[in-house]
C-alpha angles and dihedrals in degrees: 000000000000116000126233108255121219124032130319139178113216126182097305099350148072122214130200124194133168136177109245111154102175106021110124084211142014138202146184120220116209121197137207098173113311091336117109132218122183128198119184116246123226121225123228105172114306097348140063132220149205133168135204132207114240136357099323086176103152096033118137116215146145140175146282125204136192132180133088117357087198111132103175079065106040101265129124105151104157124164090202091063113081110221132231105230097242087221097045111133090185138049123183087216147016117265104250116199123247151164094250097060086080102029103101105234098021111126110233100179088110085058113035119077127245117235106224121226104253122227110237112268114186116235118268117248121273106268128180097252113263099252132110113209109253087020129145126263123205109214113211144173099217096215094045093040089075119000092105087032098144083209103038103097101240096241079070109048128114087020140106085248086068097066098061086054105123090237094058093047087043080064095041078051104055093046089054087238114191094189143353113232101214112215107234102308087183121111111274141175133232116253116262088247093054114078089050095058083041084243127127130184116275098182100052101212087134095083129171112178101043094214102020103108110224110259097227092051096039114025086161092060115202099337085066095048087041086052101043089039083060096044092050086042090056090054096045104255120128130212124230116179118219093226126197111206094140096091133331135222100278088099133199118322081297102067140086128290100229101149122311092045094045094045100020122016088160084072082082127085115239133170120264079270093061097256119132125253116238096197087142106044098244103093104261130052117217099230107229092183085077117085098219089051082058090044101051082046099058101044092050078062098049102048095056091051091050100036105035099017095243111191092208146299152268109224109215107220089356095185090082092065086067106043130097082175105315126038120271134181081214113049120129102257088079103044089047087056090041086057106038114098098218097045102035097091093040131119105264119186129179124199078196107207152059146161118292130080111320098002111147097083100160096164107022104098131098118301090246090050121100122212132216105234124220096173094065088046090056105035095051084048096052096040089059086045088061097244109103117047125232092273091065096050100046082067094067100039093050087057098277095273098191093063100044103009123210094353110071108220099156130131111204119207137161096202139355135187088283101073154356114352119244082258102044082049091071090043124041123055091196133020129272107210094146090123091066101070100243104100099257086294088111120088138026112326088194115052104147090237138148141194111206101231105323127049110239129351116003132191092198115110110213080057100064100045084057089052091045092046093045090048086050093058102048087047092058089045090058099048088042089060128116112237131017118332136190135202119196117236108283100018089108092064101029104269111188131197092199094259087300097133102172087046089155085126101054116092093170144063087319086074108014110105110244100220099171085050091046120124108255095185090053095041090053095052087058093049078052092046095042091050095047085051091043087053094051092026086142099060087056094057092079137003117241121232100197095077134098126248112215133186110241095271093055106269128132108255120256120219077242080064097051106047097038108098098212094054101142091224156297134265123195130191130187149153138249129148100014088298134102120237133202128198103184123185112197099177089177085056091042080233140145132170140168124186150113112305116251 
């Protein structure tokens, strides 16, 4: 029988239970405000125990560990260090980084959180997840989607609540949005490089508890994601999560004991000669190859779809999921969610690389995954640079067929978080991360971009049309596309992060969307271009291959057209339903459409 982890009320008592293979001794620390109270924890196997009388719900508390303090060999088992329950769903306050977490024998319980016992809440009801193939997702950072939100009341801004506001749907509305696509809402810590900068991570994707909201973008816990999740649902909108289970904030051999390291180091994954694996950047690997990494996994999943209704996930650095060590199509992890009866039906999408060995794997997961698809991000980009020829680009609108074949599992995408901005696309030739404090080395070198005559803002005006017109293009390239597509939050009026493409560390008007400054007329075209693609979304599911591919001026096209670079265009016509369809690219008109022939 295997035992629920974390923390449960049942009938008059209250159970803890955490994993701790190779602790000599356990505790569980009880607070009532800063004073602590500690119970000793019985082991049975791999796991410890301790049990309350009565409905603690409410109750803050945390671990203690003891056993070897031996580093060189994994271990980094401290007393002194309060523990992050590893199933906690709630936190009565946000991790702030500091030197103790690392010091051996400094006491850290006025700086961890508590995880806080949760009332029984029963499961929500089964429910077919909220997403249309070939649908659009809406890519946002929950805290600068709304923090300068003219509509949204201030006591809501920067929160999950926010996004259930009617002015914030009206938008989702008007864009035709399938689903959002929610950056990491987890609780997550700044990186150890940050405070002294006076910088903090503004992305999250450094977490350290896998289900525990974060208490800054969720002070109503569960019950605020469980409540925005069903407001979304009732106007049609569905909720992915953007999860990190690739690594957490503990951080290399340098970094805090906060919970995994200080219970089970062995969660994370080392060389034969006991050094961690860095397959992610960020200084620990999480080892799927273990059964408990998956588990805790899994039930982080399922929680937020029983709980919150969640309608799938994005999975940061996927590839991870799938090594032990190396990656594998057919490692367990997917097995284990194509069997499982509450994940089964879910969204799953991969951004389906990192940064070990082998790690680009665009095409290897499972046949109901979707990818995230950077080819068609930089090859649309570098076709309406003028660097890549239409042969090039019909690849990418078709599905891009030579990636995932016959199924279409592509997300199409511009632009994302990671990254320039679709404005900053069209004007900067070279990133501008000075901001971050790393003297411009941080972010993509290489991001197929352009300025049009001048790097950064311009007041010219010939220079903007050609910006406005660029961005046009690559917007309709986007909506003509064959599979799912997303657009990031503020793509759609020209929102620019001043050339910073790496801007993780920028909680401020960097990354704040300027709602009052946004593009209207632009704005106003995607809402055009979403509504035309909402009104045909079939035809987008999958490309047709009956069809005949002509030159501009109605010709077939010759293999000299298609390999030429400087061919002016394509045009392709095909029929379905009885009626005949044209997707035409004109790149000297910066135009493309996509439509029933008239």
């Amino acid at each position: 029988m295997t035992i629920q982890l974390g923390s449960a009320v049942a009938g008059d008592e209250t159970t803890f239970t955490v994993r701790s293979p190779a602790a000599s001794a356990l505790w569980l620390c009880l607070f009532d405000g800063d004073e602590e109270r500690r119970l000793p924890m019985r082991r049975e196997g791999d796991d410890w125990l301790a049990s309350l009388s009565g409905d603690r719900s409410g109750l803050r508390y945390g671990f203690r560990a003891a056993g070897d303090w031996s580093p060189e060999q994994g271990h980094y088992f401290d007393p002194a260090k309060l523990l992050v329950d590893p199933y906690a769903v709630e936190l009565d306050r946000r991790f702030v980084q500091d030197g103790r977490l690392a010091q051996f024998g400094a006491d850290t319980s006025d700086l961890v959180p508590r995880a806080i016992v949760q009332t029984s809440r029963p499961d929500l009801a089964p429910d077919s997840p909220r997403f249309k193939p070939g649908g659009l997702i809406y890519e946002l950072n929950v805290r600068g989607f709304t923090m300068l939100h003219p509509d949204v009341p201030q006591h809501l801004r920067g929160t999950v609540a926010a996004l259930a506001h009617p002015s914030v749907i009206a938008h989702l509305h008007k864009l035709h949005v399938s689903a959002i696509e929610l950056m990491p809402i987890v609780a997550w810590i700044d990186e150890r490089h940050l405070p002294p900068l006076g910088l903090r991570n503004a992305w999250g994707y450094n977490p350290v508890a896998m289900m525990a909201l974060d208490p800054g973008l969720a002070p109503g816990g569960v019950a605020e994601l469980r409540e925005t999740v069903a407001a979304l649902h009732a106007e049609g909108i569905g909720v992915i999560l953007d999860i990190v289970f690739n690594h957490t904030g503990e951080s290399d051999v340098f970094g805090g004991v906060l919970s995994l390291r200080g219970l089970d180091n062995a969660a994370y994954a080392h060389e034969p000669g006991g050094r961690l694996i860095n397959d992610t950047g960020c200084g620990n690997t999480l080892d799927f190859a273990q059964e408990p990494v998956r588990r805790l996994a899994l039930d982080s999943l399922r929680h937020f779809v029983r709980q919150c209704g969640i309608d799938g996930f994005r999975f940061d650095l996927a590839p991870i999921m799938a090594r032990g060590p190396g990656f594998s199509a057919s490692a367990p992890i997917f097995a284990e969610i194509a069997a499982d009866p509450i994940l089964a039906d879910r969204i799953m999408i991969a951004e389906p690389w990192d940064i070990g060995p082998g790690g680009y794997q665009l095409g290897s997961f499972p046949s109901n995954w979707l990818e995230w698809n950077d080819r068609f991000r930089d090859d649309v980009r570098r076709f309406w640079k003028g660097d890549a020829g239409v042969d090039v680009l019909a690849t990418r609108l078709a599905g891009s067929s030579d990636v995932f074949g016959a199924r279409c599992r592509s997300v199409n995408f511009l632009a994302a978080h990671d990254g320039f901005t679709l404005a900053d696309t069209v004007s900067y030739t070279s990133r501008h991360n000075e901001a971050n404090g790393e003297d411009n080395r941080d972010g993509h070198a290489e991001n197929f971009s352009w300025n049009n005559g001048t790097e950064g803002p311009s007041a010219d005006p010939g220079i903007l049309e050609l910006r406005s017109a660029d961005q046009r293009a690559l917007l309709q390239t986007l909506f003509a596309s064959t599979g799912g597509i997303m657009i990031t939050a503020g793509d759609e009026f020209s929102r620019s992060q001043r050339g910073n493409n790496n801007a993780y560390a920028q909680d401020n008007e960097i990354t704040w969307i300027d709602w009052e400054g946004r593009d209207a007329g632009l704005e106003a075209f995607v809402s055009e271009l979403a509504a035309h693609r909402a009104a045909q979304l079939a035809s987008f599911v999958s490309f047709p291959q009956t069809g005949n591919w002509l030159r501009l001026d109605g010709l077939p096209m010759t293999v000299e057209d298609w390999e030429n670079p400087d061919t002016p265009g394509m045009v392709y016509v095909f029929e379905k339903g009885g009626e005949t369809f044209r997707l035409k690219v004109d790149r000297p008109a910066r135009c493309v459409s996509f439509g029933i022939d008239s």
